[in-house]
N, C-alpha and C positions, 0 to 999 in steps of 0.2 A: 106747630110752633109759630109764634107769632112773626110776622117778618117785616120789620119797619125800618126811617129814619135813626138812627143810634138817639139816646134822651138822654139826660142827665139823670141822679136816681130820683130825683122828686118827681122825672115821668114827665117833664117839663121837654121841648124842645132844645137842643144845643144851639146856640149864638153863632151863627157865623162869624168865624176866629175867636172865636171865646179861649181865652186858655184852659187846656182839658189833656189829660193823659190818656188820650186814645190814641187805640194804634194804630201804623201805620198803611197805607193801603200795600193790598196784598194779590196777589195774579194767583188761579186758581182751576187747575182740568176741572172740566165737565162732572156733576154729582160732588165736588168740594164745598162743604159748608162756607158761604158766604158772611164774616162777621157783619154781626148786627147788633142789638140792644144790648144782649146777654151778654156780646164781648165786651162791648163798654162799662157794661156793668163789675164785669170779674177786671177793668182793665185800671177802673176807677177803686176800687178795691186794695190792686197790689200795691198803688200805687200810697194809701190811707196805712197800709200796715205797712210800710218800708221797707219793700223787698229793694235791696239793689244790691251795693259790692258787697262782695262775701256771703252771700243767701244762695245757697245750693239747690234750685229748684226743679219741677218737676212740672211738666204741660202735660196730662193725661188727655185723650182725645184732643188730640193739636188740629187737627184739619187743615186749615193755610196755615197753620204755624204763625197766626196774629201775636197770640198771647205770650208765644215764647220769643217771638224777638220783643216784642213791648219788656217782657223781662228784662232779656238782655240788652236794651237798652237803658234801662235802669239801673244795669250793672252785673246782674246777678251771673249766676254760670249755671245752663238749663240744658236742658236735656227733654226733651219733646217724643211722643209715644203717639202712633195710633195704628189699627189694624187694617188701613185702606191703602191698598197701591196708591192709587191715586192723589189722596191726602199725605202722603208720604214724600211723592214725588214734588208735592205744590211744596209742603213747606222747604223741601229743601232747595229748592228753587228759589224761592222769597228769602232762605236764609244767606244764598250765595249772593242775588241779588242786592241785600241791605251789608252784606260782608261781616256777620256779626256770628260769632264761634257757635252758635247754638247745634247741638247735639242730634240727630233726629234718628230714631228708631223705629222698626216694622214691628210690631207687636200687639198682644191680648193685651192691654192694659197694663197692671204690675206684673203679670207673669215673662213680659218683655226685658223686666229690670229685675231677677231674684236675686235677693240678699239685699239690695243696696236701699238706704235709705237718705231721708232729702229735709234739709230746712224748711221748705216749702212747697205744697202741692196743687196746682190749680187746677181746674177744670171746667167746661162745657161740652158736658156729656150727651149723648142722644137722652131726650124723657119725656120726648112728646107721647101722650099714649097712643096705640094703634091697634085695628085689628092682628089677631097674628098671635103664637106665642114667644115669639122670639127677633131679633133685630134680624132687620133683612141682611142680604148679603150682597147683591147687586143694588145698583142705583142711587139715585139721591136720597129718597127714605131713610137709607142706612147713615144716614146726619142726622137725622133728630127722631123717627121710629125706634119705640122700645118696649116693643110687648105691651099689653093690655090695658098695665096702670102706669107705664111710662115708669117701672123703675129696675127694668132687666138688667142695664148698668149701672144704673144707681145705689143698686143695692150691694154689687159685689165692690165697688169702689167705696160703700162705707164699711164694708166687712174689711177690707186691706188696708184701710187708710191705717190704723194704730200701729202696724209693725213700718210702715213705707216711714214715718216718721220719724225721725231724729227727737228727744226730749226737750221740749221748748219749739218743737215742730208745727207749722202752720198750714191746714187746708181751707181752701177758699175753693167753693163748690156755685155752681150757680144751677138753676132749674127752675121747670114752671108750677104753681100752684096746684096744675091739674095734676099732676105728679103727686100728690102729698109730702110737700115740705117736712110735714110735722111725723112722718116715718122714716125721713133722712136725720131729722134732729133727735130721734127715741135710738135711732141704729147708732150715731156716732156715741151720743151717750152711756149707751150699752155696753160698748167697746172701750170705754175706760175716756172721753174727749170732752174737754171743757168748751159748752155749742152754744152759737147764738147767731141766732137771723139777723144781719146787719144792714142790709139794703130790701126795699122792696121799690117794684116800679110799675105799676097797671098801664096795658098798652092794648091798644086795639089787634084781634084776631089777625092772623098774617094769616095767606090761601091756605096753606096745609091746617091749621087749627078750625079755620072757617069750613072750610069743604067736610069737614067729619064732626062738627058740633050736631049733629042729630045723633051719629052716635056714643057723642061722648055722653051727652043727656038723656041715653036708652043706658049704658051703664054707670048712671049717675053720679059721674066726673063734672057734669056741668047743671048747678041747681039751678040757674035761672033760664034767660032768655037771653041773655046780655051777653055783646058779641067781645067781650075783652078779658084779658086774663092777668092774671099775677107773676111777672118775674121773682124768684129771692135770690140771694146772696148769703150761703149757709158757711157760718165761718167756726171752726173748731180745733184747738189747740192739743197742744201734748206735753201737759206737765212731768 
């Protein structure tokens, strides 16, 4: 996964004090996904579709819990999910910290939340691909490794998205290109969700995508030579 400077979506540099709806900084144990592009990306996002008072929201894979106080401070009323002590422990830290009601749960993804369903659902999910057939379970890897094509969680967070949904319900997903975008936009579709790629942002390789571009271009995830890759921003609704 690429690991940089946070950019605007034109992939452009952010202005020091530029007005921008990014989130706040955030303290984080040891192997906790550190926000970076991707957050800005989903954070520049909620902020475009109007999530705030009254938006019942949902942080799937919270890690520091960025995404879901940026929520709630927006207004919304969130509830935050992920399956790492660790990540678990940070965001709830970050959320005492900032004093702001966010919800934070230990859990498989929606099997954390059954029955309940949300106005809004965000996400940055592990999708970087990896050796392996499955998301590690120890270590940092287990933030952004996801099996082979990078869509071990990807895939079952678009198979759940349609029932997690309230009608007129909103997911905002974010991933890398090497993942195949275009097999998260065929699954939400599948599934009954009006989808559409909203943001893109080309960034240069961060260590973990650089250290294993031999093997992603032995299993031909990577056609060229070129050390950069494609952020999206996969947005889909529920009529």
């Amino acid at each position: 996964m690429a690991r940089q400077a946070p950019s605007d979506v034109s992939g452009r540099a952010a202005r020091p004090g530029a007005e921008a709806p990014r989130p706040g900084r955030v303290v984080r144990l040891p192997g906790v996904y550190r926000p970076q592009t991707d957050t800005l990306l989903l954070a520049l996002a909620m902020r475009r579709e109007g999530i705030g008072a009254g938006t019942d929201l949902l942080d799937l894979c919270t890690g520091s819990g960025a995404l879901a106080l940026h929520a709630a401070r927006l207004g919304a009323r969130v509830t935050a999910v992920d399956i790492s002590r660790r990540a678990v422990a940070s965001a709830r830290l970050n959320t005492a910290l900032a004093r702001l009601p966010v919800t934070v749960r230990r859990g498989d993804l929606l099997r954390a939340l059954p029955g309940r369903t949300f106005d809004a659902v965000v996400s940055n999910p592990p999708y970087v691909p990896a050796p392996g057939l499955s998301v590690p379970w120890h270590g940092a890897g287990r933030s952004w490794d996801a099996g082979p094509d990078g869509r071990v969680i990807l895939d079952r967070i678009c198979d759940d998205a349609f029932a997690a949904l309230r009608p007129g319900g909103l997911l905002l997903l974010v991933q890398s290109g090497l993942s195949r975008p275009e097999e998260t936009v065929g699954r939400l579709s599948a599934a009954g969700l009006d989808v559409s790629v909203t943001d893109r942002v080309t960034i240069p390789f961060g260590p973990v995508t650089r250290g294993r571009a031999a093997w992603l271009r032995d299993r031909g995830l990577l056609r060229d030579r070129l050390d950069r890759e494609e952020l999206v921003v996969i947005r889909a609704r529920k009529e």
